[in-house]
N, C-alpha and C positions, 0 to 999 in steps of 0.2 A: 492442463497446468502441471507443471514439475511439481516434483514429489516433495519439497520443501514448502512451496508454495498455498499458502492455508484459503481455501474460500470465505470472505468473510462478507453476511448477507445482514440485514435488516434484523434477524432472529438472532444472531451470534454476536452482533457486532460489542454490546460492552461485554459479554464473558470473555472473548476472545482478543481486544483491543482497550477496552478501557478499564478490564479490570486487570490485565496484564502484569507482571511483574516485569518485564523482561520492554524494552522499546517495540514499537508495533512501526514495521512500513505499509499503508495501504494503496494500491493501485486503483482508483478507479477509472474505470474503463468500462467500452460498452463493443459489443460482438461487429459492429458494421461502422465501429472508428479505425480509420486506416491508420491515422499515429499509435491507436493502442495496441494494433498488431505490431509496429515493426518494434515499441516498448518491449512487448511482453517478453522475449528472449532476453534480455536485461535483466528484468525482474526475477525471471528463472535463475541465470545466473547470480544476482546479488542474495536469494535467499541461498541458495549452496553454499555461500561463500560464507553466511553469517548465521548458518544455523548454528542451534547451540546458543548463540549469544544476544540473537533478537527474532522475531517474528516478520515474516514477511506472505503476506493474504494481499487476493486480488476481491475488489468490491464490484460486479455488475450492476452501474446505477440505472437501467433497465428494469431488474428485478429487486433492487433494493434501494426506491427512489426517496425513501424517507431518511434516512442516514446520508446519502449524500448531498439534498437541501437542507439538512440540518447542520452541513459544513461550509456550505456554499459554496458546491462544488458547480460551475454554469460552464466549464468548457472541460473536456476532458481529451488528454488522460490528463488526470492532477494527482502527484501524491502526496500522501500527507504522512507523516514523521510523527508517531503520537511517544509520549513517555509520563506514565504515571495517571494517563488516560486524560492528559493535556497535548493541543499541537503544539509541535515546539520544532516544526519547518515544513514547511512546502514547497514540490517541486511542480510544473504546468509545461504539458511537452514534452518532447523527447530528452531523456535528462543521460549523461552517460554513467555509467556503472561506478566509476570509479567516485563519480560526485555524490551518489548516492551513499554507498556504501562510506565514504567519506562525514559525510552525515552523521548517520548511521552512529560509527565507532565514537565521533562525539561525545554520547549518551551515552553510554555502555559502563 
């Protein structure tokens, strides 16, 4: 993971996402989905671009399958757009940077 990019697991997930001040994007994703490999360098670049002014963490619903049934997340990669520790959009699939981050500034 890029160096912007925050791990956000079953343990972290509301200090890090819903208790947030700041918008939260979260990627989940799992290690042997081939859309969340060719995502992931997206996601690298969208938090670069928007550090400073929101959060951006990838979620392994492999190791953290409680938090992403608790979103209903059944196909991945799915992101979710949290603000205020409400979703407030989601994206399913390969999404481009620019729509993300587009998002994103929305909130802010």
């Amino acid at each position: 993971m890029a160096g912007n990019v925050l791990e956000i697991n079953d343990n972290n997930f509301e200090q890090e996402v819903l208790q947030s001040d700041q918008p939260v994007l979260v990627d989940f994703w799992a290690p042997w989905c081939g859309p969340c490999k060719m995502l992931a360098p997206v996601i690298d670049e969208v938090a670069d671009e928007l550090a400073g002014k929101a959060k951006v963490g990838k979620l392994n619903t492999d190791e953290s399958p409680n938090t992403a049934t608790s979103y209903g997340i059944n196909a991945i990669p799915t992101v979710l757009l949290f603000k205020n520790g409400e979703v407030v959009d989601r994206f399913m699939g390969i999404v481009p940077k620019e729509k993300l981050v587009d998002a994103v500034n929305q909130h802010l």
